[in-house]
C-alpha positions in Angstrom: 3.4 -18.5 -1.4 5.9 -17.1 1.3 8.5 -19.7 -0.2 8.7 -17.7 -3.9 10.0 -14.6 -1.8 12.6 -17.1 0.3 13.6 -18.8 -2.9 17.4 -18.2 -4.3 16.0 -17.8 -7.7 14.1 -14.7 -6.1 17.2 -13.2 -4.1 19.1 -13.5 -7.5 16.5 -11.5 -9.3 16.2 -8.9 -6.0 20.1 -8.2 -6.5 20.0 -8.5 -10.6 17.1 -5.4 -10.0 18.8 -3.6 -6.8 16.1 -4.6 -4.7 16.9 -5.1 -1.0 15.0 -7.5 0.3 13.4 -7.7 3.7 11.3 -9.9 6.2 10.1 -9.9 9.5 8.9 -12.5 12.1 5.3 -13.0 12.3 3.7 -10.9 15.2 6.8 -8.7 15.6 7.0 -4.9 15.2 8.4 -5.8 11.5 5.3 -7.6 10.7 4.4 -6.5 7.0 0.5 -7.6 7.0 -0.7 -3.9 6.6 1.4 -3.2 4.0 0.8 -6.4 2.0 -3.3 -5.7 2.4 -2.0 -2.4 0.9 0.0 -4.0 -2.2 -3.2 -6.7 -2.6 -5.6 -3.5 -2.5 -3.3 -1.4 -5.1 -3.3 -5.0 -7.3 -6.7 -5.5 -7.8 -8.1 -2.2 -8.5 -4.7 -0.6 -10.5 -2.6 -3.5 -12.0 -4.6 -6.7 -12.0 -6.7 -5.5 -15.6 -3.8 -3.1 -17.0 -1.3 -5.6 -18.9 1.0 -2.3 -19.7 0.8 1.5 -19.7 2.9 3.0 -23.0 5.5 4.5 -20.5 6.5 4.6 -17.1 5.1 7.9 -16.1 1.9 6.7 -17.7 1.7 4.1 -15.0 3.1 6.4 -12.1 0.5 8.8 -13.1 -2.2 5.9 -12.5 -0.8 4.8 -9.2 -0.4 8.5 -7.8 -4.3 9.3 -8.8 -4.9 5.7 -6.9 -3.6 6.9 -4.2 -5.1 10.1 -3.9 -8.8 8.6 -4.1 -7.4 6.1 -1.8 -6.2 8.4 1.0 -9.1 11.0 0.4 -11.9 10.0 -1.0 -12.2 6.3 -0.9 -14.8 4.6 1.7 -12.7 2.4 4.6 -14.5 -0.1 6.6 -12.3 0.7 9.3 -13.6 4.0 9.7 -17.6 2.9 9.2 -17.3 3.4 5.6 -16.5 6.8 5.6 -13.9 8.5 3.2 -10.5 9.6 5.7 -11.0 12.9 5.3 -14.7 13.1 6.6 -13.7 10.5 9.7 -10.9 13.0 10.4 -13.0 16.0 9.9 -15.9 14.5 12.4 -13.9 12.4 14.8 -10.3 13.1 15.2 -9.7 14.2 18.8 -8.5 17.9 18.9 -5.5 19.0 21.4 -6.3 22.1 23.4 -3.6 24.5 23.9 -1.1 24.1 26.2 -0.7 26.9 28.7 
């Protein structure tokens, strides 16, 4: 699948759209896994059954109350199936202050 994003055809279409186009080695600082697990995520539960929305803020209005639930209220297995803001609330360490 990687070679659809190296293609020419694909660069041409980038530029035609002013898209700049990036990539990073595997295992480097630039790796891009978490944000493609991100874009698959945002795929299957927002775009993958919507074939259009009647405008464009109809669809940015979509994404943006995806991403609330998603950075609020939605359970991550990373965090033992908790939403983020209950595993901050419970678990994230606290600073005392300095003196």
């Amino acid at each position: 699948m990687a070679g659809v994003y190296t293609s020419k055809a694909y660069a041409r279409l980038c530029a035609d759209l002013g898209v700049t186009q990036s990539m990073g080695s595997v295992g480097t600082s630039a790796d891009n896994a978490m944000a493609e697990a991100f874009n698959a995520t945002l795929k299957r539960e927002v775009l993958q059954d919507e074939r259009y929305w009647p405008d464009q803020l109809a669809c940015r209005r979509e994404v943006f109350g995806w991403l609330v639930r998603y950075n609020t209220r939605r359970r991550h297995s990373w965090c033992g199936y908790r939403t983020p803001i209950d595993y901050e609330t419970r678990y994230a360490a606290t600073l005392s202050i300095a003196a």
